[in-house]
MARBA-3410 file (N, C-alpha, C, O; in Angstrom, 1 decimal):
84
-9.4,-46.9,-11.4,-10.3,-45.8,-11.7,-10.4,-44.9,-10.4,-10.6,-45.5,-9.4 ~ -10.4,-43.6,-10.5,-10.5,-42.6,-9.3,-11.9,-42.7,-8.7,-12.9,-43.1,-9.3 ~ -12.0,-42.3,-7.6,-12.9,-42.0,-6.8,-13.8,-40.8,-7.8,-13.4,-40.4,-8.9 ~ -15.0,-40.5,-7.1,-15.6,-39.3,-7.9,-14.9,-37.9,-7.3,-14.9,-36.9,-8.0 ~ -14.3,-38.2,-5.6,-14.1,-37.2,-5.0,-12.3,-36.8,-6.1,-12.1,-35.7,-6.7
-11.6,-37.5,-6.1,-10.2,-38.5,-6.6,-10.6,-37.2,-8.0,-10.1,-36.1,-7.8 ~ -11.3,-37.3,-9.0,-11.7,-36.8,-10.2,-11.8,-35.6,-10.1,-11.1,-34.9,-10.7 ~ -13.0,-35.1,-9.1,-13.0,-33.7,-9.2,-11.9,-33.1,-8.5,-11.9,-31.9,-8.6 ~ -11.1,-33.4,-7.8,-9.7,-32.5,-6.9,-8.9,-32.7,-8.2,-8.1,-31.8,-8.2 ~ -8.8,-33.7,-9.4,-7.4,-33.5,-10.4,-8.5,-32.3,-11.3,-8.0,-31.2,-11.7
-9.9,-32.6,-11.6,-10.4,-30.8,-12.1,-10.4,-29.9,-11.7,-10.7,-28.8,-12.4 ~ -10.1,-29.9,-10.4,-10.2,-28.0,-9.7,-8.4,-28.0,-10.2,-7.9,-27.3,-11.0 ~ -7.9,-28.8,-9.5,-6.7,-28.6,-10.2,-6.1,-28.1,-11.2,-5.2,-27.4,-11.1 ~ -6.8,-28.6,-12.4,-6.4,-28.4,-13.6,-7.6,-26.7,-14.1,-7.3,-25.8,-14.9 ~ -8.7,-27.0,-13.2,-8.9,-25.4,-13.7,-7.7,-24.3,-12.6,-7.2,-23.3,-13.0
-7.5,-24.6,-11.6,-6.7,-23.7,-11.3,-5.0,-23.2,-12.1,-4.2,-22.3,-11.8 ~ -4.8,-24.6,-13.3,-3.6,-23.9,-13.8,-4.1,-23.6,-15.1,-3.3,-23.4,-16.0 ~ -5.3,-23.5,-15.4,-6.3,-23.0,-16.4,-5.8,-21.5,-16.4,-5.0,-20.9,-17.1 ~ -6.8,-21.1,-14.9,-6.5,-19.8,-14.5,-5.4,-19.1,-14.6,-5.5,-18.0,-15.2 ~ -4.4,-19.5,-14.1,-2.9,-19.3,-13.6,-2.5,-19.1,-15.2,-2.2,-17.9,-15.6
-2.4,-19.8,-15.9,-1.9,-19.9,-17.8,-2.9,-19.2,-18.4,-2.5,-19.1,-19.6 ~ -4.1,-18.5,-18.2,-4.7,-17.8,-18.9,-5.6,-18.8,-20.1,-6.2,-18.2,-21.0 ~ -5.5,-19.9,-20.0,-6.1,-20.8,-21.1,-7.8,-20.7,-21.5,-8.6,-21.6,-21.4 ~ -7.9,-20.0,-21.6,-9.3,-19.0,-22.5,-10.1,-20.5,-23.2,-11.2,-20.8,-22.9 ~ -9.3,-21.1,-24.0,-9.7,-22.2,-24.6,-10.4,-23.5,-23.9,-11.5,-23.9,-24.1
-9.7,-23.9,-23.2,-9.9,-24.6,-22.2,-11.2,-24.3,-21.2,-12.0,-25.2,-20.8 ~ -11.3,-22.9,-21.1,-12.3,-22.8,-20.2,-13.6,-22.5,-21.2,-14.6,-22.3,-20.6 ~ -13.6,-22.5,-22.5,-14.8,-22.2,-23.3,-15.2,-23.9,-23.5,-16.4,-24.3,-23.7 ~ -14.0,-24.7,-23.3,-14.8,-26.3,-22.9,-15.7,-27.1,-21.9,-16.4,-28.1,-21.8 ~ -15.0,-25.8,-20.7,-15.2,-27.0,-19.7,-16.3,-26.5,-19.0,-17.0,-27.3,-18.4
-16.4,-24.9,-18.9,-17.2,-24.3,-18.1,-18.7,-24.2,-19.2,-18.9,-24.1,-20.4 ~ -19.4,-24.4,-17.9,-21.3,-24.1,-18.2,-21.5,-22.4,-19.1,-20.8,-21.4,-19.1 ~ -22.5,-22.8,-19.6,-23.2,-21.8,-20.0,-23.4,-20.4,-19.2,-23.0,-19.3,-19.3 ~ -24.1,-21.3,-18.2,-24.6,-19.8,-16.9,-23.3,-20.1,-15.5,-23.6,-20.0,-14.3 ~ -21.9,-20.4,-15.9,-20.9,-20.3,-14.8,-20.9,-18.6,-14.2,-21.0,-17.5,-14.7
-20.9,-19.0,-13.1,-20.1,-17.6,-12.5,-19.0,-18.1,-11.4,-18.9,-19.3,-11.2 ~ -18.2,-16.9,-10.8,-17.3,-16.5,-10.5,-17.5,-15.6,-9.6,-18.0,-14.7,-10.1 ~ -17.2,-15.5,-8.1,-16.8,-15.1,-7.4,-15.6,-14.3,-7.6,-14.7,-15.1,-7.7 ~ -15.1,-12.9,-7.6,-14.1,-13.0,-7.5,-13.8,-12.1,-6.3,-14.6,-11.6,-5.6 ~ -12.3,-11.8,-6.2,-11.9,-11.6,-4.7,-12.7,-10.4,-4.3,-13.6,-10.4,-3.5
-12.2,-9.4,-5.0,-13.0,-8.2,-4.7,-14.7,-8.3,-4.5,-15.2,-7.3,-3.9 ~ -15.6,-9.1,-4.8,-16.7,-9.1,-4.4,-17.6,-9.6,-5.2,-18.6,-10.2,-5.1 ~ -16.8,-9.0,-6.4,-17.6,-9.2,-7.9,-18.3,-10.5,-8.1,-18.1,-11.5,-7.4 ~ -19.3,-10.4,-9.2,-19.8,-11.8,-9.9,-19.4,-11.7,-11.0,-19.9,-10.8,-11.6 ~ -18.7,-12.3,-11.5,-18.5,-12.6,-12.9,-19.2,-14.1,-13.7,-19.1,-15.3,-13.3
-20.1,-13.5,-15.1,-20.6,-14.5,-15.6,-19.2,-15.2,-16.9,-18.0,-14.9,-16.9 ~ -19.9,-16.0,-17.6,-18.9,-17.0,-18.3,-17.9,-15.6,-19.4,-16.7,-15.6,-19.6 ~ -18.6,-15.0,-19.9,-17.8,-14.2,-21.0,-17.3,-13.4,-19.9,-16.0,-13.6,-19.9 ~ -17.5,-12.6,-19.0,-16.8,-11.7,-18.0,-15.4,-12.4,-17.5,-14.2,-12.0,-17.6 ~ -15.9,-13.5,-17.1,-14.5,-14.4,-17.0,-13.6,-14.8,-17.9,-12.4,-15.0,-17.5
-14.0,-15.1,-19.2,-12.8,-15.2,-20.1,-12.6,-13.6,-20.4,-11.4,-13.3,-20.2 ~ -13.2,-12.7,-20.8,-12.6,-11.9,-20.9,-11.2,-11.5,-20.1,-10.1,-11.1,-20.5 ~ -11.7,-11.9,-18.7,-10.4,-11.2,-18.0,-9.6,-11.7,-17.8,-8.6,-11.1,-17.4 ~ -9.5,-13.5,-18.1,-8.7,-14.5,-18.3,-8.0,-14.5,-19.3,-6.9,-15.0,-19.1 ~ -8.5,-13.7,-21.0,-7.8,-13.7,-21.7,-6.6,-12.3,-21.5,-5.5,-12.5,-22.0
-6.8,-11.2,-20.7,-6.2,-10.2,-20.6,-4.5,-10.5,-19.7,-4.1,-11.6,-19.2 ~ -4.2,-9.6,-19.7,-3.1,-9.8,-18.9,-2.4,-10.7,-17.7,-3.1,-10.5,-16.7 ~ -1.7,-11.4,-17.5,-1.7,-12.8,-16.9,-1.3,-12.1,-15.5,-0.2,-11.7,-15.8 ~ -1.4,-12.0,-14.7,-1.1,-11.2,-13.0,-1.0,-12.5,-11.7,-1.4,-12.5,-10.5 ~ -0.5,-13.1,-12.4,-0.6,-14.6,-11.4,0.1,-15.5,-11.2,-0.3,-16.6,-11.6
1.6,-15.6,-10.6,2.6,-16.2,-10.9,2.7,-18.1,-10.1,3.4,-19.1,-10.0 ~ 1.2,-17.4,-9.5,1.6,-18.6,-8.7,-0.2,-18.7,-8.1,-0.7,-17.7,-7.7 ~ -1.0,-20.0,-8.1,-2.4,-20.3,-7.8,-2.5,-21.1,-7.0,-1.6,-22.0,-7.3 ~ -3.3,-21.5,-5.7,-2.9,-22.3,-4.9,-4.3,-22.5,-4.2,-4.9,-21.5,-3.8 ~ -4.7,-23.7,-4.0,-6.3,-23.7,-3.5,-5.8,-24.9,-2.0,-5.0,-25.8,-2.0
-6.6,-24.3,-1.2,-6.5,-24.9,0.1,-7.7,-24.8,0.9,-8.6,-24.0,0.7 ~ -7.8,-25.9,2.1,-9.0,-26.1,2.1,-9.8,-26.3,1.6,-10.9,-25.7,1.9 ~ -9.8,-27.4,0.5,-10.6,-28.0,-0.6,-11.7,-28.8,0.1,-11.4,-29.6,1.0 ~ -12.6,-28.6,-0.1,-13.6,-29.5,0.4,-14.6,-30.1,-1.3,-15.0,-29.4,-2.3 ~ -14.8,-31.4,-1.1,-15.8,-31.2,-1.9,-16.7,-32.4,-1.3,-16.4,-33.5,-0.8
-17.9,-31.7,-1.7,-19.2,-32.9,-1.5,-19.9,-33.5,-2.5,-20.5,-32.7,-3.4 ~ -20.0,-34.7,-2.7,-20.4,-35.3,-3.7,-22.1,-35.9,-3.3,-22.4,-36.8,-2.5 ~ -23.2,-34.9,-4.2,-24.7,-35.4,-3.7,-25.0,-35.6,-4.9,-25.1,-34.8,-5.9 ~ -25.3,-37.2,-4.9,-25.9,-38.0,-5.9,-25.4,-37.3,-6.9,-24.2,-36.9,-6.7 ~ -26.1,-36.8,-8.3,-25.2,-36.5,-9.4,-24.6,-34.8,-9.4,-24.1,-34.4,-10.5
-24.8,-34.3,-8.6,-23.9,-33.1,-8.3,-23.2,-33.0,-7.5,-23.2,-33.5,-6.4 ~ -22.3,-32.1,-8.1,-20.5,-31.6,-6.7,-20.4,-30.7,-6.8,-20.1,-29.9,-7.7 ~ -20.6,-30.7,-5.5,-20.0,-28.8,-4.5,-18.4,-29.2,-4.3,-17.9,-30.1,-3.7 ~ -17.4,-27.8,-5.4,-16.0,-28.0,-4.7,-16.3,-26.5,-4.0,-16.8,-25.5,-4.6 ~ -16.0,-26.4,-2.5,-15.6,-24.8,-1.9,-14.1,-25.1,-1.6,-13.6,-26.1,-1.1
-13.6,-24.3,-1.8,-12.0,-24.0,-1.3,-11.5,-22.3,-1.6,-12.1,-21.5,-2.2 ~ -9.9,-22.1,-0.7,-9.7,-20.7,-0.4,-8.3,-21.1,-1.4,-7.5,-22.1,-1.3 ~ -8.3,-19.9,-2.4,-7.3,-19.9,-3.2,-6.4,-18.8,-2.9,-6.8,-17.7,-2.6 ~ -5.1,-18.9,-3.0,-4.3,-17.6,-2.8,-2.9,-17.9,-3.6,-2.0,-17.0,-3.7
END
């Protein structure tokens, strides 16, 4: 059985080829209600802002997160990491 840290690095994972494939579906499962999104330019994107633009045009041939940290406090997890 995985670590808890083990579990969340195979979910960022798998949301980052979420991202990368545009999988709209997937993320109407996995993501919260009130998610947001950072994105590069500055923006906040809430949960529909983000599939919308997840469902649009795919501009991402390649997703890559580095410097993954995550902290596990009692029953919540902080992942920060730099994607490019």
């Amino acid at each position: 059985m995985p670590s808890d840290a083990e579990a969340l690095r195979e979910l960022n994972d798998s949301y980052l080829d979420s991202v990368r494939m545009g999988d709209v579906d997937r993320f109407r499962e996995i993501l919260a209600d009130d998610f947001l999104c950072s994105a590069a330019d500055g923006s906040v994107l809430d949960k529909q802002d983000f599939l919308d633009l997840t469902a649009g045009p795919r501009t991402l041939r390649h997703l890559s997160a580095g410097d993954v940290r995550i902290r596990v406090l009692g029953e919540v997890a902080i992942i920060h990491a730099a994607t490019y």
